[in-house]
C-alpha positions in Angstrom: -12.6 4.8 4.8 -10.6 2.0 2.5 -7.1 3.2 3.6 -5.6 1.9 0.4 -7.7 4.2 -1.3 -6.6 7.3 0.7 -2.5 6.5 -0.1 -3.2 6.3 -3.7 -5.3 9.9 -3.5 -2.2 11.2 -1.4 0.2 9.7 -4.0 -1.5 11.6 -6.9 -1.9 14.8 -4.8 2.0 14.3 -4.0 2.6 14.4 -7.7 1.1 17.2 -8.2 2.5 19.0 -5.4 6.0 18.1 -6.7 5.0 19.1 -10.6 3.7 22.5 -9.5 7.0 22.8 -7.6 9.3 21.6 -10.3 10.4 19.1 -7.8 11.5 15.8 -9.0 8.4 13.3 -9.0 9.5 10.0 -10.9 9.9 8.4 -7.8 5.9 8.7 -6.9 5.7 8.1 -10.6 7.0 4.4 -9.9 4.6 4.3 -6.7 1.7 5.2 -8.7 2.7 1.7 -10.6 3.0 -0.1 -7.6 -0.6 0.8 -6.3 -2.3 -0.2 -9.0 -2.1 -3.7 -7.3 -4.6 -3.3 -4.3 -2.4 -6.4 -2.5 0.9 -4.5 -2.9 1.6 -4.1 1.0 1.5 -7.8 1.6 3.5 -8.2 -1.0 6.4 -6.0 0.1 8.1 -6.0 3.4 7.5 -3.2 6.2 10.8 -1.4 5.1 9.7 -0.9 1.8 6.1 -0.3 2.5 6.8 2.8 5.4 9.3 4.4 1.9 6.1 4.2 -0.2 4.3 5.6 2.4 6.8 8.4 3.6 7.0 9.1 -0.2 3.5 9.5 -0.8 3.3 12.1 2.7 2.9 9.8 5.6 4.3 11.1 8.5 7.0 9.7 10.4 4.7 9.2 13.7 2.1 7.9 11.6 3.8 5.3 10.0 3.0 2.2 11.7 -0.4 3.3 12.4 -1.1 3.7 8.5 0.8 0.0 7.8 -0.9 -2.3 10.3 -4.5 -0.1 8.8 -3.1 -1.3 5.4 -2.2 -5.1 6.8 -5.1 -6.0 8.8 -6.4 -9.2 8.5 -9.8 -7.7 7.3 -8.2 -6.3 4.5 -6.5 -9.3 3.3 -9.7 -11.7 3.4 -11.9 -9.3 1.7 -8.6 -9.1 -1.6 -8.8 -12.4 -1.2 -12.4 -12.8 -1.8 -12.4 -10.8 -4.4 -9.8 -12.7 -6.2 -7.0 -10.3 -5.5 -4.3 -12.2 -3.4 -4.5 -15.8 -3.2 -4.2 -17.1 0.0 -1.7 -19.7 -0.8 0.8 -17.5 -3.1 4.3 -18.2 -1.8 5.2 -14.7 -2.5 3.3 -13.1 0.2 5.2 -11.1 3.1 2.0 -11.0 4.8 -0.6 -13.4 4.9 -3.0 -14.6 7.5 -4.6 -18.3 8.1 -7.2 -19.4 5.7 -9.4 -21.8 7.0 -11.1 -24.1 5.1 -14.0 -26.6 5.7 
């Protein structure tokens, strides 16, 4: 399963969670924003990316699992493929060797 896919579905079940408990939710508000750009977690660095993640109800132990799943080499070549990171953007935290004939 995409595991991008699964941290937006766990952000939007968050919010709800938080609504139905009249807890404050603007943060995963804001995070909802941020995911709407599949290449956000090479974007950011791993600081950042394991506060989204314990926001949206990652578990502590499960952090670094969940971030190297959404880092993997794999993922980056098929977003860049379909035109959603270009490989040679400076901006990129993490990127991975493009190789080109």
């Amino acid at each position: 399963m995409d595991e991008f896919k699964v941290i937006v579905i766990m952000n939007e079940a968050m919010i709800k969670l938080l609504k139905d408990k009249n807890a404050n939710y603007e943060r995963n508000l804001k995070i909802e924003q941020y995911l709407k750009d599949e290449a956000l977690f090479f974007k950011i660095n791993k600081s950042n990316a394991y506060k989204i993640l314990q926001n949206v109800g990652v578990k502590q132990e499960q952090l670094e699992y969940v971030y190297k799943k959404l880092v993997l080499p794999d993922v980056f070549y098929d977003l860049v493929n379909k035109g959603k990171i270009n490989a040679d953007d400076k901006d990129l935290i993490v990127k991975y060797k493009i190789y080109r004939q």
